[in-house]
C-alpha positions as CSV (number, residue, x, y, z in Angstrom):
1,X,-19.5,3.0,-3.3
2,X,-16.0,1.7,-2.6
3,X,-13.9,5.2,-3.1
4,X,-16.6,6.7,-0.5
5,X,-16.4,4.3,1.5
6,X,-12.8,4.8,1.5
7,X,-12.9,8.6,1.6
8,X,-15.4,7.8,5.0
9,X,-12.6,5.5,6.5
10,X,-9.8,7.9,6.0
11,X,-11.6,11.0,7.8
12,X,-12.9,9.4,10.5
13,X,-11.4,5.9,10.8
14,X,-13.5,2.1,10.6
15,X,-14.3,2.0,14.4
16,X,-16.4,6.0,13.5
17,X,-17.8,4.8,10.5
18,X,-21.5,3.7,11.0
19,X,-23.2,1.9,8.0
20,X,-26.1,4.7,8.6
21,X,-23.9,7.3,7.8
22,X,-22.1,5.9,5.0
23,X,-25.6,5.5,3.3
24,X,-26.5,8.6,3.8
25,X,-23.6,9.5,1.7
26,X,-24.2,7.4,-0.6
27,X,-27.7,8.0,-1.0
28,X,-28.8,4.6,0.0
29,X,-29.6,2.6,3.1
30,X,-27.6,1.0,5.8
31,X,-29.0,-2.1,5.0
32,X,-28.5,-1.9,1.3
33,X,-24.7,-1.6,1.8
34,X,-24.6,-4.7,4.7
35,X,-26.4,-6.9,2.0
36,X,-22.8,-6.4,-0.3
37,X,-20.5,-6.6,2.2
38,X,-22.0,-7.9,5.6
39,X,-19.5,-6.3,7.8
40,X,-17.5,-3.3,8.2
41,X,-14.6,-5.7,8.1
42,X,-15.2,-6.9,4.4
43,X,-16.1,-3.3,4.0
44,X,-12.6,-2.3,4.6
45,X,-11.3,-5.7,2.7
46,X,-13.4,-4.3,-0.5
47,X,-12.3,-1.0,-0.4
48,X,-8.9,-2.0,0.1
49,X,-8.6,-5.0,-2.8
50,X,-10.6,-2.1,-5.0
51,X,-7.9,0.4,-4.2
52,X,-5.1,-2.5,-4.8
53,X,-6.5,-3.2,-7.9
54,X,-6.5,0.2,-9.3
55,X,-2.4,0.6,-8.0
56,X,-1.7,-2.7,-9.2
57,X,-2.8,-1.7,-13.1
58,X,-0.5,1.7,-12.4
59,X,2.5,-0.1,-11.0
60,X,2.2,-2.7,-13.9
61,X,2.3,-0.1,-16.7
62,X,5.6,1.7,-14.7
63,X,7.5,-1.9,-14.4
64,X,6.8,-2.0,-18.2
65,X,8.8,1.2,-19.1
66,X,11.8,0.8,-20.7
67,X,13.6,2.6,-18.3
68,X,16.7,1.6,-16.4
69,X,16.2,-0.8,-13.2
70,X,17.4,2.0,-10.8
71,X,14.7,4.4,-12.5
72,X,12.1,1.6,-12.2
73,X,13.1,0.8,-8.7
74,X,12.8,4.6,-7.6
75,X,9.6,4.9,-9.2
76,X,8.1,1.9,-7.4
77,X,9.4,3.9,-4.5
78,X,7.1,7.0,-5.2
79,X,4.4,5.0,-5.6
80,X,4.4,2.9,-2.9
81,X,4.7,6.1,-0.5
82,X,1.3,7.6,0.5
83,X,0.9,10.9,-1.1
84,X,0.6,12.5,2.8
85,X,-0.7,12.5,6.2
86,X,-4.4,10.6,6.0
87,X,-3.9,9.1,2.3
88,X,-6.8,6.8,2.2
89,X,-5.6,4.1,0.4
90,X,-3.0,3.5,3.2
91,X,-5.7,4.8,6.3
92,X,-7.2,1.7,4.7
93,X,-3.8,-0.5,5.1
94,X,-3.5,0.3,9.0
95,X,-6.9,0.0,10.0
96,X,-6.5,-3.6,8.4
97,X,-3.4,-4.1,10.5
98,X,-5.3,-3.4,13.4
99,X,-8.0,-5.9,12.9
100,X,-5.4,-8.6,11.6
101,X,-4.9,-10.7,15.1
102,X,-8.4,-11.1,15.5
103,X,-9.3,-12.2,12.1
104,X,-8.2,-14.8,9.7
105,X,-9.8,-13.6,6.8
106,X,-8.1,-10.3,6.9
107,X,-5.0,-12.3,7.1
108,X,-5.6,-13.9,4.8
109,X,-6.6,-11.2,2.1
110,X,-3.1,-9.0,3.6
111,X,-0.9,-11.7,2.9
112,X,-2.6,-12.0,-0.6
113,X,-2.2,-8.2,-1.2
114,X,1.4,-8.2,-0.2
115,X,2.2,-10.7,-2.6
116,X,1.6,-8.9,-5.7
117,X,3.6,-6.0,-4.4
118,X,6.8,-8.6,-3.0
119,X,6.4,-10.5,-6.4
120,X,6.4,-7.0,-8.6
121,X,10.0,-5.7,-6.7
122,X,11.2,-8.9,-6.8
123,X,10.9,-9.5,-10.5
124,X,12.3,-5.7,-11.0
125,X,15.2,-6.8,-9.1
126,X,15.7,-9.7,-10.5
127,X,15.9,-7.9,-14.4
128,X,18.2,-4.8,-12.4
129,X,20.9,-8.1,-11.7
130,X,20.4,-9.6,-14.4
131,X,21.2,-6.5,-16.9
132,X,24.0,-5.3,-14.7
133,X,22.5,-2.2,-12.7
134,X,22.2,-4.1,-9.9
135,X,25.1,-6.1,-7.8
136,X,23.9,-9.7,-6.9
137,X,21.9,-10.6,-3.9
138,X,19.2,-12.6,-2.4
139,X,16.5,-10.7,-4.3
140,X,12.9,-11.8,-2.5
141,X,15.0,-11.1,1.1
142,X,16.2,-7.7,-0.5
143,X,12.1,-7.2,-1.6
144,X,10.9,-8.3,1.7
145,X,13.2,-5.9,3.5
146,X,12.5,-2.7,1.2
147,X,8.9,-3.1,1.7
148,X,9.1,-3.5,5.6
149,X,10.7,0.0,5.5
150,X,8.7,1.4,3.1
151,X,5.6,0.2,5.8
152,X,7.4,1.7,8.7
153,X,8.1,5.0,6.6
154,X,4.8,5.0,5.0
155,X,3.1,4.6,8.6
156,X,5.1,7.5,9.5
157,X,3.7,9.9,7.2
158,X,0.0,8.9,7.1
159,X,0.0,9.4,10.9
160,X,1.4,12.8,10.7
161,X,4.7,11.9,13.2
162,X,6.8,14.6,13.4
163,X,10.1,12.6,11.9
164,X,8.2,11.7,9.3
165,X,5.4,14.0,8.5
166,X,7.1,15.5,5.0
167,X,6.6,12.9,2.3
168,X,9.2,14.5,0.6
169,X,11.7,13.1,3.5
170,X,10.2,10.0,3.7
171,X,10.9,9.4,0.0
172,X,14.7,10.6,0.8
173,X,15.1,8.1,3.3
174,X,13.5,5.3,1.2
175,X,15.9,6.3,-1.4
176,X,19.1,6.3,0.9
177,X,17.7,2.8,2.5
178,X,17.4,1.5,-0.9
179,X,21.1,2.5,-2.4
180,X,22.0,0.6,1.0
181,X,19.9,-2.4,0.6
182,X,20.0,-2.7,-3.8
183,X,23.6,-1.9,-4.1
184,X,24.6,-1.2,-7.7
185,X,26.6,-3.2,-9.6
C-alpha cells in the first residue's frame, strides 16, 4: 500500500492525490485506507518512514564495506542522490517540506529522518579522520553542510531544472563540493 501510495504521490503530487483514487488502485476503499492513516499527511509520513526504512538497511550494509572512507563517502553520495527527475522517494521528501510550517508532527518526523542520515556521515567521517583519509575537522558541521547541498542538488534534479536536470552532473558537483568540504588528509 505504501510503494503505491508513493508511486501516486510522485505522478501527480499529495495536493492531486484523492483517497478515492488511491483505492481504486489499490483495490480497496477510500475509507479503508483513512482508517490506517487518517490523513493524507500521515499518508505521506508513512510512505516516507517506509521508504526511509528500506534506504536506511541499504546505506547500513555500504557503511559496513570495508572499503576506504573516501570510497564509503562517495558511495553515500550516489545514494543519497535521487536516481532522476520525479524519483518518488524524494517527490515524497519535498512534498513534506511543503507541509512542514504548518505542521508539527511532520516536523517532527523530518527532523527524526534527518538524523539517521547526519548520524550515518558523521560516524563515516569520523572513521575517514580517524584512519588518516581524511584531514581533521568539525565532523557533524562538515555532515550537516554536505547534506544541505546534497538537498539543494537533489531538489534540483527531481524538479527537472535545467542546471541540474542530469543526475550524472549533480553527482559531479556533489563530488567536487565534497573534495572541498572533506579535505583529504
Amino acid at each position: 500500500m505504501l510503494e503505491e501510495a508513493m508511486t501516486a504521490i510522485a505522478e501527480d503530487g499529495l495536493g492531486a492525490l484523492t483517497m478515492s483514487a488511491l483505492a481504486e488502485r489499490l483495490g480497496t476503499s477510500g475509507g479503508h485506507i483513512l482508517y490506517y492513516f487518517g490523513s493524507k499527511d500521515l499518508l505521506l509520513l508513512a510512505a516516507l518512514r517506509w521508504s526511509e526504512a528500506t534506504l536506511g538497511e541499504e546505506r547500513r550494509r555500504l557503511l559496513a564495506r570495508r572499503v576506504t572512507a573516501p570510497r564509503r563517502l562517495d558511495s553515500f553520495l550516489r545514494l543519497y542522490l535521487p536516481r532522476g527527475p520525479r524519483d518518488p522517494r524524494w517527490t515524497l521528501w519535498i512534498e513534506l517540506w511543503a507541509r512542514i510550517p504548518a505542521n508539527e508532527e511532520l516536523r517532527a518526523a523530518q527532523a527524526e529522518l534527518d538524523r539517521g542520515w547526519q548520524d550515518d556521515l558523521e560516524a563515516l567521517l569520523s572513521k575517514g579522520v580517524a584512519q588518516g583519509h581524511f584531514a581533521p575537522m568539525d565532523v557533524t558541521a562538515r555532515a550537516s553542510e554536505l547534506l544541505a547541498l546534497l538537498d539543494g542538488l537533489s531538489t534540483r534534479v527531481v524538479l527537472g531544472e535545467e542546471s541540474g536536470r542530469d543526475t550524472r552532473s549533480a553527482l559531479d558537483a556533489a563530488r567536487a563540493a565534497a573534495e572541498l568540504l572533506v579535505p583529504r588528509a
